[in-house]
PyMOL commands that place a pseudoatom at each C-alpha (Angstrom):
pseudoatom trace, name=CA, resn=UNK, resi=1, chain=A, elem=C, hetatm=0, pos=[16.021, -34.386, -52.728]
pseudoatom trace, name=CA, resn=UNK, resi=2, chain=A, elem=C, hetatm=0, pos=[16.874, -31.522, -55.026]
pseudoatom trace, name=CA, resn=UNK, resi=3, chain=A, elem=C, hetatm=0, pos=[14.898, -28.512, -55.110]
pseudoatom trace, name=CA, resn=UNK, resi=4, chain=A, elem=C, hetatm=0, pos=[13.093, -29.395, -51.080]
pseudoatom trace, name=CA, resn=UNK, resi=5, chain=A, elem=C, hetatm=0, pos=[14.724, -27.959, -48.117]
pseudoatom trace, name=CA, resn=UNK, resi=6, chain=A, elem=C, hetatm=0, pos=[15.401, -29.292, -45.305]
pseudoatom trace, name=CA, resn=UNK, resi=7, chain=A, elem=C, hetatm=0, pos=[14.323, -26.909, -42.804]
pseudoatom trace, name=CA, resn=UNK, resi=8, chain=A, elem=C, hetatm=0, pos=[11.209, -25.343, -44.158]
pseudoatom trace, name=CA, resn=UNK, resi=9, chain=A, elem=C, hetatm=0, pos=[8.158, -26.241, -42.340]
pseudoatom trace, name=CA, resn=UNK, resi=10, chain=A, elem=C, hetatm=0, pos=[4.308, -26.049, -43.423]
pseudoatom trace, name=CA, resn=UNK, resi=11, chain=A, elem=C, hetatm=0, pos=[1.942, -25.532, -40.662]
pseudoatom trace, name=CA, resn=UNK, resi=12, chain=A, elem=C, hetatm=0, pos=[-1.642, -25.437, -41.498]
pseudoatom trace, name=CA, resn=UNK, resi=13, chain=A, elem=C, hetatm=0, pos=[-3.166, -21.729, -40.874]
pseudoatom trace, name=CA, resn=UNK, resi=14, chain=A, elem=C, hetatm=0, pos=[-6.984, -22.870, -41.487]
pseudoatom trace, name=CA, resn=UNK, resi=15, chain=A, elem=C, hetatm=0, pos=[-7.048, -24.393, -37.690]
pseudoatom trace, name=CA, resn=UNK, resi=16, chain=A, elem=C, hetatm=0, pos=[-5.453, -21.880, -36.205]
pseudoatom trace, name=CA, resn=UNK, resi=17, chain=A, elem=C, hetatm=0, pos=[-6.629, -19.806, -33.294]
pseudoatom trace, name=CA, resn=UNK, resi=18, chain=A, elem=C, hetatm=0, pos=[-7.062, -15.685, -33.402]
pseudoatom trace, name=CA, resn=UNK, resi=19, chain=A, elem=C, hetatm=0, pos=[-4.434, -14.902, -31.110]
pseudoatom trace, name=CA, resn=UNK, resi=20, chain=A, elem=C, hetatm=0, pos=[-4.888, -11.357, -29.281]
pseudoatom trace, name=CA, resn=UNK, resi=21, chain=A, elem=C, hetatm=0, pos=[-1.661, -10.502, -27.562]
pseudoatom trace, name=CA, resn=UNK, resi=22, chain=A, elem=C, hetatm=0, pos=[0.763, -10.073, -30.772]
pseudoatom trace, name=CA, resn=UNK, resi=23, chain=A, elem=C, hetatm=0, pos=[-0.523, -6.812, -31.367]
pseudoatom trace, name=CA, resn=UNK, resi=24, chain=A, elem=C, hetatm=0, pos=[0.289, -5.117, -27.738]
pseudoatom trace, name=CA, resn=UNK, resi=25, chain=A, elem=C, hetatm=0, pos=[3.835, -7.299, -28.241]
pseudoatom trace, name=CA, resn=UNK, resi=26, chain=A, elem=C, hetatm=0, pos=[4.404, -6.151, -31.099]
pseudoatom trace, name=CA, resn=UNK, resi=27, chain=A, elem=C, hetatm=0, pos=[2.944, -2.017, -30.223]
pseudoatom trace, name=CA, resn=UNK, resi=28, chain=A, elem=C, hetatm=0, pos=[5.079, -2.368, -27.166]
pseudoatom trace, name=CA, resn=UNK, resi=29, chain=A, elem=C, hetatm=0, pos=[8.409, -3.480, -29.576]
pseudoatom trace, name=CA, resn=UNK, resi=30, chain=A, elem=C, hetatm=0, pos=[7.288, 0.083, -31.109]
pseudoatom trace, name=CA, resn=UNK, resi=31, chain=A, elem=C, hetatm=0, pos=[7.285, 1.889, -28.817]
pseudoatom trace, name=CA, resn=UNK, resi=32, chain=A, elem=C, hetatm=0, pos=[10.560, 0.808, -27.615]
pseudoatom trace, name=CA, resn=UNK, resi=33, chain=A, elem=C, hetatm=0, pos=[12.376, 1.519, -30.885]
pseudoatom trace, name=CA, resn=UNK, resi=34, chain=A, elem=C, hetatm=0, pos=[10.860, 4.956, -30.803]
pseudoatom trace, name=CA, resn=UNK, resi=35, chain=A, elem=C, hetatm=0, pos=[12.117, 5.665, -27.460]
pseudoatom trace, name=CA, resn=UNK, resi=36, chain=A, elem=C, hetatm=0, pos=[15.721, 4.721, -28.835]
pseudoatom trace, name=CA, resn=UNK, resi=37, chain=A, elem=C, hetatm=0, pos=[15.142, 6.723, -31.956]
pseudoatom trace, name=CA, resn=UNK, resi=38, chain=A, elem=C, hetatm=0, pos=[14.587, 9.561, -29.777]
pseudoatom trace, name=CA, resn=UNK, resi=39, chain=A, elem=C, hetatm=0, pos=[17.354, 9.261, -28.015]
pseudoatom trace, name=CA, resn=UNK, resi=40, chain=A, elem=C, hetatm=0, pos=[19.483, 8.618, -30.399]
pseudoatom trace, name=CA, resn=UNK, resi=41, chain=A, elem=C, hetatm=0, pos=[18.427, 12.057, -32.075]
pseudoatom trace, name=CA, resn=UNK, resi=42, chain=A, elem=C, hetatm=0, pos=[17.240, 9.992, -35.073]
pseudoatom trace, name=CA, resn=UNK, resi=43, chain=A, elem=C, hetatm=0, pos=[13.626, 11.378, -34.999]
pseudoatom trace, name=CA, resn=UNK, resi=44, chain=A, elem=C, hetatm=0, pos=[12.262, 14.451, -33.904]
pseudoatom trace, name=CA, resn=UNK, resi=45, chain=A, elem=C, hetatm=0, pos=[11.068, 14.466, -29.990]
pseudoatom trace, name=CA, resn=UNK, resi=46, chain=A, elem=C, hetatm=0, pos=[7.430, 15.242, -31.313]
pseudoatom trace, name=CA, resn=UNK, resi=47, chain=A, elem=C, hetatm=0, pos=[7.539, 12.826, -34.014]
pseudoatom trace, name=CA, resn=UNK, resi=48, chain=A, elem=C, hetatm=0, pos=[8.463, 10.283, -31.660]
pseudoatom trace, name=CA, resn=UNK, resi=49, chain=A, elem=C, hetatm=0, pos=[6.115, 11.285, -29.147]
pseudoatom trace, name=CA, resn=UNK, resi=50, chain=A, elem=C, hetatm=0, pos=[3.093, 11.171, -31.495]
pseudoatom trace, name=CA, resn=UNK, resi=51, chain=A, elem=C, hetatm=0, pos=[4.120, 7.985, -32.853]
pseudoatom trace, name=CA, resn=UNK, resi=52, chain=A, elem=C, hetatm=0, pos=[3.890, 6.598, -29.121]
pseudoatom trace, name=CA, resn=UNK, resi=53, chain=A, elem=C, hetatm=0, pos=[1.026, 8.507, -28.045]
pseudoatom trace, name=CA, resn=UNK, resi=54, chain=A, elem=C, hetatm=0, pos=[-1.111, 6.663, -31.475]
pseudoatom trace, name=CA, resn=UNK, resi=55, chain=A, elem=C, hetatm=0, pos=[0.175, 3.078, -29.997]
pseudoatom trace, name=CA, resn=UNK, resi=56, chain=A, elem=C, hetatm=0, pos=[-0.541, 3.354, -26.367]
pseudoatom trace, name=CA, resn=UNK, resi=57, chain=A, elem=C, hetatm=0, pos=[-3.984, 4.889, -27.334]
pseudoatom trace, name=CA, resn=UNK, resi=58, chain=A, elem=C, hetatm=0, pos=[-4.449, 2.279, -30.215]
pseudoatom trace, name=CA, resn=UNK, resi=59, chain=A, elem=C, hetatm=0, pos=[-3.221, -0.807, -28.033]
pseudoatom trace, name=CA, resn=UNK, resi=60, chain=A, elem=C, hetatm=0, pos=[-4.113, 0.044, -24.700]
pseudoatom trace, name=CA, resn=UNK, resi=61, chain=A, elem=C, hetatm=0, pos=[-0.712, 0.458, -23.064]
pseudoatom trace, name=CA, resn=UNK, resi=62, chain=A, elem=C, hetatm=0, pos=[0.591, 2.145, -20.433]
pseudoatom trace, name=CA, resn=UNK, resi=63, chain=A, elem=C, hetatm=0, pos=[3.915, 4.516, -21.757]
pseudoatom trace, name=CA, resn=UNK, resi=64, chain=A, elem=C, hetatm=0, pos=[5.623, 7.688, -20.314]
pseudoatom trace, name=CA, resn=UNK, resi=65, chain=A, elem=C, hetatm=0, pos=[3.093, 9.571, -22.062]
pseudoatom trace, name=CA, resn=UNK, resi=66, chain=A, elem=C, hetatm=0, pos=[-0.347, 7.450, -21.462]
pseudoatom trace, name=CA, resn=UNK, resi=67, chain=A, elem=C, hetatm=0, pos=[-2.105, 5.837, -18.389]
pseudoatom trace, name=CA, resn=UNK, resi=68, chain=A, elem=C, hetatm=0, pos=[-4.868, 3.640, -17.611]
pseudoatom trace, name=CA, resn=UNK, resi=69, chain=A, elem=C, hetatm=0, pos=[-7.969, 4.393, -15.729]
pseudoatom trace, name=CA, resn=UNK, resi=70, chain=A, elem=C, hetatm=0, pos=[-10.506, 1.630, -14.402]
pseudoatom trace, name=CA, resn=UNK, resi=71, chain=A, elem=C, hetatm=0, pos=[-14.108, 3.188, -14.376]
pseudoatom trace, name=CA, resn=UNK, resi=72, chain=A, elem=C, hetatm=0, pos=[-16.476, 1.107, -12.256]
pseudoatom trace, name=CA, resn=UNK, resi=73, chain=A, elem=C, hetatm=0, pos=[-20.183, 1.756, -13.286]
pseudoatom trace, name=CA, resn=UNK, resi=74, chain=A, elem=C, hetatm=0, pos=[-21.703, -1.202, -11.166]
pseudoatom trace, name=CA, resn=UNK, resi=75, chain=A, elem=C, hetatm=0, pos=[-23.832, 1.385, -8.755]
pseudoatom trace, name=CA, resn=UNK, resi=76, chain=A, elem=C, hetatm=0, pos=[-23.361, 0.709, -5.160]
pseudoatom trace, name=CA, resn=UNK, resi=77, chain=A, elem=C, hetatm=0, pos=[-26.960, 0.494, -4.347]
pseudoatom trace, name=CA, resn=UNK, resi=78, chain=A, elem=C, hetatm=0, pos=[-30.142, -0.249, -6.444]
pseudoatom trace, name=CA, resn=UNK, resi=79, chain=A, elem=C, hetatm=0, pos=[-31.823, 2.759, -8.620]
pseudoatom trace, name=CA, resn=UNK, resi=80, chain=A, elem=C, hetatm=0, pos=[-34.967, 4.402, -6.789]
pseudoatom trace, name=CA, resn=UNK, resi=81, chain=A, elem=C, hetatm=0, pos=[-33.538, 3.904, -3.402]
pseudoatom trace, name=CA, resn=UNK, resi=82, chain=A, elem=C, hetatm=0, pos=[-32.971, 7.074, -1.473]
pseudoatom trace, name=CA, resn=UNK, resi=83, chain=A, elem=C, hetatm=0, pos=[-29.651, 7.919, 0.665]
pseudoatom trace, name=CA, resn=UNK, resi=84, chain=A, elem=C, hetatm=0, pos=[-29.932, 7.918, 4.287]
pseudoatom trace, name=CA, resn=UNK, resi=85, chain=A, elem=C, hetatm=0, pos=[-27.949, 8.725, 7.123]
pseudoatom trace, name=CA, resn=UNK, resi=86, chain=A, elem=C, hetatm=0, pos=[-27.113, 6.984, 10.313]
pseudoatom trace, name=CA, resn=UNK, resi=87, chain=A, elem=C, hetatm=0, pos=[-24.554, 7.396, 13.197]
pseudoatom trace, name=CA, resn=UNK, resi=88, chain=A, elem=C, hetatm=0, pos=[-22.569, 4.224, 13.341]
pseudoatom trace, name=CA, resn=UNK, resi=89, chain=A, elem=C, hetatm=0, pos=[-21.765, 3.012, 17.101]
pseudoatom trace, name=CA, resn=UNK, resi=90, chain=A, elem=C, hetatm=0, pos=[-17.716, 3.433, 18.287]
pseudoatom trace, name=CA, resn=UNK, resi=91, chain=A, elem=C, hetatm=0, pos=[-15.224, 1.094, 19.267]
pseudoatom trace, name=CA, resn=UNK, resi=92, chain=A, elem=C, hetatm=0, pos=[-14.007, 2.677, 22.206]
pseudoatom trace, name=CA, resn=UNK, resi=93, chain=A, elem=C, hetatm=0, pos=[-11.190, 0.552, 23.927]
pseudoatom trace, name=CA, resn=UNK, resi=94, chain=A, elem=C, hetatm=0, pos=[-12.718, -1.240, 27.274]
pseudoatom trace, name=CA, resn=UNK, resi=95, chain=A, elem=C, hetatm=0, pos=[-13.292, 1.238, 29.926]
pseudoatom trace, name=CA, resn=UNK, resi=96, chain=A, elem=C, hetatm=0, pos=[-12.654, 4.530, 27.711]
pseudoatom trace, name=CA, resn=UNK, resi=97, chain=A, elem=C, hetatm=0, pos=[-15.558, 7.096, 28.454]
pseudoatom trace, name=CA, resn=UNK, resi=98, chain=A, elem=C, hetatm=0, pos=[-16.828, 9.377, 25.343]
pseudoatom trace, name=CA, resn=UNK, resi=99, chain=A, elem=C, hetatm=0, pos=[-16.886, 12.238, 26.891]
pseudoatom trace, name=CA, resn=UNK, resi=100, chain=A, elem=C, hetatm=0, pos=[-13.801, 12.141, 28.497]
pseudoatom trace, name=CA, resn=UNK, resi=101, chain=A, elem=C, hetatm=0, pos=[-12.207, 11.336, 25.046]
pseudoatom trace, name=CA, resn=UNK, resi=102, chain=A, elem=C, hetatm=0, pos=[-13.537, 13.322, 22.937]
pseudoatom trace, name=CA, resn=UNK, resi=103, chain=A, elem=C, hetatm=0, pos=[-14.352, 16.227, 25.073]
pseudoatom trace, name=CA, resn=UNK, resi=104, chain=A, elem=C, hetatm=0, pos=[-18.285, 16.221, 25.625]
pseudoatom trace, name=CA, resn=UNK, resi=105, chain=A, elem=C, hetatm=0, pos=[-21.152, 15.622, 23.470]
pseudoatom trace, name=CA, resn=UNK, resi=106, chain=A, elem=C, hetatm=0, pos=[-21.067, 15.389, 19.613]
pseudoatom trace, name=CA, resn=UNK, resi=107, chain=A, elem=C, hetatm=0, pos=[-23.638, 18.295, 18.338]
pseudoatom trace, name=CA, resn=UNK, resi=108, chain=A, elem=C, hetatm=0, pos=[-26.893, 16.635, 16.920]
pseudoatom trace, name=CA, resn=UNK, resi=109, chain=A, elem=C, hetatm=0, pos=[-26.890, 15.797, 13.229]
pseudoatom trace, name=CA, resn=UNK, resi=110, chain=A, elem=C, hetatm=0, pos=[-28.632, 17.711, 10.579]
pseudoatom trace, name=CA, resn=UNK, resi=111, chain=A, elem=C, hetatm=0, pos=[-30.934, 16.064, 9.675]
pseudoatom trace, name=CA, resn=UNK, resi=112, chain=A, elem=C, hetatm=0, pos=[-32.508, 14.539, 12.584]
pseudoatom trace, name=CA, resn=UNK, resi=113, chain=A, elem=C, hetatm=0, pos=[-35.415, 12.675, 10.892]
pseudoatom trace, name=CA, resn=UNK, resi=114, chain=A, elem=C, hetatm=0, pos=[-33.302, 10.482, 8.848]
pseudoatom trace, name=CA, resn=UNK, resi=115, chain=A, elem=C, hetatm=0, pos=[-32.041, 9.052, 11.937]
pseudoatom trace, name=CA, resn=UNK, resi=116, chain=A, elem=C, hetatm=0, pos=[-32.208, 5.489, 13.020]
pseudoatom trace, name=CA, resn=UNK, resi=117, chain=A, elem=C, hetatm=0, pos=[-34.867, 5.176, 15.623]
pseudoatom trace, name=CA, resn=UNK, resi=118, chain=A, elem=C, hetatm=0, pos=[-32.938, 3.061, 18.190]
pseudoatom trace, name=CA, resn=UNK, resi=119, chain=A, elem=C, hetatm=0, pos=[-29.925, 5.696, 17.901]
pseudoatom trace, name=CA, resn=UNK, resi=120, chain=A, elem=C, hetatm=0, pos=[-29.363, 7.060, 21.688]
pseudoatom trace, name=CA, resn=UNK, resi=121, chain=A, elem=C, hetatm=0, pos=[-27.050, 9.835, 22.836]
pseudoatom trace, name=CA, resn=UNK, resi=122, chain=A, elem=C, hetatm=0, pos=[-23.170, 8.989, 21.545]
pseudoatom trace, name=CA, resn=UNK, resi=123, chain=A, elem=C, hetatm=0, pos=[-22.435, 8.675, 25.252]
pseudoatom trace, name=CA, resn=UNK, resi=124, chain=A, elem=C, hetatm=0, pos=[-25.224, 6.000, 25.482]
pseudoatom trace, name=CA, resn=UNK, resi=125, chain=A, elem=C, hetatm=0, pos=[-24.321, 3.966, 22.988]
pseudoatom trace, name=CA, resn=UNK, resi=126, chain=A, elem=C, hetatm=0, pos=[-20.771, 4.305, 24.087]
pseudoatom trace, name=CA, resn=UNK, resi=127, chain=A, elem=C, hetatm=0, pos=[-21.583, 2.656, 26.608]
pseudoatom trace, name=CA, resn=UNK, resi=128, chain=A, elem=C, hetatm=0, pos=[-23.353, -0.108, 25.669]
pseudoatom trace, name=CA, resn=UNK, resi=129, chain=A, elem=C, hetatm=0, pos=[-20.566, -0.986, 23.444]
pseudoatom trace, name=CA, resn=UNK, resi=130, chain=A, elem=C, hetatm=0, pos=[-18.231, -0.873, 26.886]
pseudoatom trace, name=CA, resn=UNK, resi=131, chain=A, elem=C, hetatm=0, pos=[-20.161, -1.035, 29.642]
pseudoatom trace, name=CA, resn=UNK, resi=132, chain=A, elem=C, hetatm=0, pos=[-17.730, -0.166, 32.314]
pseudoatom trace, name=CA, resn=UNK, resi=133, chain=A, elem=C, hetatm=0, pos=[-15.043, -2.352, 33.392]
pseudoatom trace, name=CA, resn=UNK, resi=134, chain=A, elem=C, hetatm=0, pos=[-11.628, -2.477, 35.445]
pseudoatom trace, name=CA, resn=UNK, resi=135, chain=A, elem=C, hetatm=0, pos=[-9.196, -1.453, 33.178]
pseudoatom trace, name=CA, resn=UNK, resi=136, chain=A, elem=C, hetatm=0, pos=[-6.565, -4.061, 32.059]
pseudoatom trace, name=CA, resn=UNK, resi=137, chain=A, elem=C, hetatm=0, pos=[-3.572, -3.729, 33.262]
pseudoatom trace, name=CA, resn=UNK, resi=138, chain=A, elem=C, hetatm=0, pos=[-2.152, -3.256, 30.254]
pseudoatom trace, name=CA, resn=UNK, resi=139, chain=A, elem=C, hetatm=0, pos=[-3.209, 0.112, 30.735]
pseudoatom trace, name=CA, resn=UNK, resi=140, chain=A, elem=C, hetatm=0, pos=[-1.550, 3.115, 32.185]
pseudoatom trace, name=CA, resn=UNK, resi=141, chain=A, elem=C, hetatm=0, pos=[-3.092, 6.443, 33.116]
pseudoatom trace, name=CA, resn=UNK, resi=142, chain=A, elem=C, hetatm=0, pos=[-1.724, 9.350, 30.829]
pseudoatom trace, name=CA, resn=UNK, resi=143, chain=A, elem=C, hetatm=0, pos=[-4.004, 11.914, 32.589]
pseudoatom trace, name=CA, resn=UNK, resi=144, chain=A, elem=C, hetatm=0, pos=[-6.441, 11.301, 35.162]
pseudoatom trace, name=CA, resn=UNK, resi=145, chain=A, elem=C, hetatm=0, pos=[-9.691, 9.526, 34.047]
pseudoatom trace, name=CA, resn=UNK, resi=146, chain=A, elem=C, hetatm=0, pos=[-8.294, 8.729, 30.344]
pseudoatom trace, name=CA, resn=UNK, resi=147, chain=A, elem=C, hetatm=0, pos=[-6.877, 5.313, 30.320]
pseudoatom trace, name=CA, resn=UNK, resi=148, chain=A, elem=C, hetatm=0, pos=[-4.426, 5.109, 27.025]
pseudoatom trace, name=CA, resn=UNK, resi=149, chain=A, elem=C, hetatm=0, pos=[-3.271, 1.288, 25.910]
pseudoatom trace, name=CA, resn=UNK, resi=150, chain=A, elem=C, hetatm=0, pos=[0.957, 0.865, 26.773]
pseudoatom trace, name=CA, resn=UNK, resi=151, chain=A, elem=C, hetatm=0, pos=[2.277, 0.140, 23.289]
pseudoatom trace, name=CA, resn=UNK, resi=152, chain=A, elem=C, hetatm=0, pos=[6.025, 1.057, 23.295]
pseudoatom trace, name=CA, resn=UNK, resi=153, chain=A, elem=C, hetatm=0, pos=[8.324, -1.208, 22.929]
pseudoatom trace, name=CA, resn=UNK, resi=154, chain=A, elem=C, hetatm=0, pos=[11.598, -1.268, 25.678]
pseudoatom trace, name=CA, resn=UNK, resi=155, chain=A, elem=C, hetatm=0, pos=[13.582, 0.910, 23.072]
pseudoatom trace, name=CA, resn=UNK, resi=156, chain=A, elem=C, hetatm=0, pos=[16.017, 2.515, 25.439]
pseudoatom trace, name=CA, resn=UNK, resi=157, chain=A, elem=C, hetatm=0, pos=[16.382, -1.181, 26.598]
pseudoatom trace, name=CA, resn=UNK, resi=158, chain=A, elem=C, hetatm=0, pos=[17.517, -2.121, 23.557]
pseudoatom trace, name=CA, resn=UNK, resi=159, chain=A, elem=C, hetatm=0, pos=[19.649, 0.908, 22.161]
pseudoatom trace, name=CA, resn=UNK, resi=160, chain=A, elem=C, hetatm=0, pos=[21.786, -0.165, 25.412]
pseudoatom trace, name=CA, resn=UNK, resi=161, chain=A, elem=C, hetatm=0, pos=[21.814, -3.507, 24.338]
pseudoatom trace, name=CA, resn=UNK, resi=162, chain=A, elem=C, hetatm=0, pos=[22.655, -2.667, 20.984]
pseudoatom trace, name=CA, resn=UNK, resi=163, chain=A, elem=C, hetatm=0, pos=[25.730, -0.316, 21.981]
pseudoatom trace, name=CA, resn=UNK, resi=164, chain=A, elem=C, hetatm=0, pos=[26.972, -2.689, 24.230]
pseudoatom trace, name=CA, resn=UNK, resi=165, chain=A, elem=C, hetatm=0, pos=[27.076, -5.240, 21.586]
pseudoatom trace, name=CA, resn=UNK, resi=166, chain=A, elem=C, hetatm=0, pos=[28.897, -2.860, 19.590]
pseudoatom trace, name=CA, resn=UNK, resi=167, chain=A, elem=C, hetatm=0, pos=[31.246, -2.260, 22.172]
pseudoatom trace, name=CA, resn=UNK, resi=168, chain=A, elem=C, hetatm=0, pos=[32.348, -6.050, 22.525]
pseudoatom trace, name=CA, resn=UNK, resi=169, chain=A, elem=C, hetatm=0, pos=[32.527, -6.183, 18.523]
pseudoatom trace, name=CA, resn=UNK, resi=170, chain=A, elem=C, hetatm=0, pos=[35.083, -3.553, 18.707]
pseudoatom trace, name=CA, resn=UNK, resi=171, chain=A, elem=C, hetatm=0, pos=[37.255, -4.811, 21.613]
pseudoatom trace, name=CA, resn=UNK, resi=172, chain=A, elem=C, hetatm=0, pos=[37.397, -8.192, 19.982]
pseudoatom trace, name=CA, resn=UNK, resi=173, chain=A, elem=C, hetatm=0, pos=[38.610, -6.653, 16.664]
pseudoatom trace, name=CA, resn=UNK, resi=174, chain=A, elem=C, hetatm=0, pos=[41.131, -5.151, 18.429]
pseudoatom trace, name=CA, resn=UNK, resi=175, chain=A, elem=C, hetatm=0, pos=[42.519, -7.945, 20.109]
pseudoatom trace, name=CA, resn=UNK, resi=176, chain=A, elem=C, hetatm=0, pos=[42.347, -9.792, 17.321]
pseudoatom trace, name=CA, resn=UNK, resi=177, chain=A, elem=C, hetatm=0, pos=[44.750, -6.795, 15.181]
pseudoatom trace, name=CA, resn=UNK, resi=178, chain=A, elem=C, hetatm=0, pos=[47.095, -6.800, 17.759]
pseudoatom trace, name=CA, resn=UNK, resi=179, chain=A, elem=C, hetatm=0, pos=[50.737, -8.908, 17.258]
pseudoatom trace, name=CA, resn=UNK, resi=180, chain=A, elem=C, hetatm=0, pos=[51.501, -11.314, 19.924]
pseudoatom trace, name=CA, resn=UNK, resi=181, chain=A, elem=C, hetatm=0, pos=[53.987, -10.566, 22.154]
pseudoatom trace, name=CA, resn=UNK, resi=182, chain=A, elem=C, hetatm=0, pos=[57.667, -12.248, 22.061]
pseudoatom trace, name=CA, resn=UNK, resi=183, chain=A, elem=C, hetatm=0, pos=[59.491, -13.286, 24.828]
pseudoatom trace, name=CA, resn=UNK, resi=184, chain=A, elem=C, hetatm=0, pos=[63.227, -11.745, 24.356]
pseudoatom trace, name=CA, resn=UNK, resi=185, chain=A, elem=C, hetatm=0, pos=[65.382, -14.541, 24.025]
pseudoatom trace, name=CA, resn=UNK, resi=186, chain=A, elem=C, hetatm=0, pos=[63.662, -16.858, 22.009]
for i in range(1, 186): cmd.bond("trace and resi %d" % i, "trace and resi %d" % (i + 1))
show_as sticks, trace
zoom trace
């Protein structure tokens, strides 16, 4: 077979599907040889850094000189309906008082005709959320009549641990580096 060669290969183009990711592949290769061109001193820094600015923009890609922003225009409630405002109810650990936590009453809101209807008094609703209970006894009394949750861990506990374990690590090194004794005479 003179004239045919062997490795060529004919691939028919007419079923072929649009591919869309060879252009950012190939924007991205670019971009990369510009960076090395700048550094390399082969092209000016603005040169270069117009050349990768056109790209990004062009392709969509995120460089040293470009970023991406996601805009979400779905609204969050449907058009015509008016904003309200309503006091949403606490979740006060069981047996926590509001007023003792937070120091008294919470001044009215602003606008108090835009309240819910079956909204009480904070210290109301408080306690409707938790009625009144023995505290648990994971709790411990920082001050008198605040009840705070115990959540520390036995650190000190385990610093000693720790440092004793450190301790035995070092005396067993030792007596590991040190020469056996000879008897004299043998």
């Amino acid at each position: 077979m003179i004239g045919e060669r062997p490795w060529s290969v004919t691939l028919p183009l007419a079923g072929a599907a649009e591919g869309r990711g060879l252009s950012k592949l190939w924007a991205r290769r670019k971009i990369a040889d510009a960076e090395v061109a700048r550094t390399m001193r082969e092209v000016a820094a603005e040169e270069t850094d117009r050349r990768i600015l056109t790209l990004a923009l062009d392709h969509h890609l995120v460089t040293r000189l470009t970023s991406l922003v996601a805009v979400d225009e779905t609204p969050s409630r449907p058009a015509g309906v008016h904003l309200s405002r309503a006091e949403l109810p606490l979740n006060l650990p069981a047996g926590w008082d509001f007023d003792k936590v937070f120091g008294g009453e919470r001044a009215p809101a602003t606008q108090p005709d835009t309240r819910r209807a079956d909204a009480g008094a904070p210290a109301q609703r408080v306690a409707a959320l938790a009625p009144s209970a023995k505290p648990l006894p994971i709790y411990a009394a920082a001050r008198p009549g605040v009840l705070l949750p115990r959540t520390a861990t036995d650190a000190e506990l385990r610093m000693l641990l720790g440092l004793l374990l450190c301790l035995a690590s070092l005396v067993l090194v030792a007596l590991q580096r040190r020469e056996p004794r000879r008897m004299p005479g043998l």
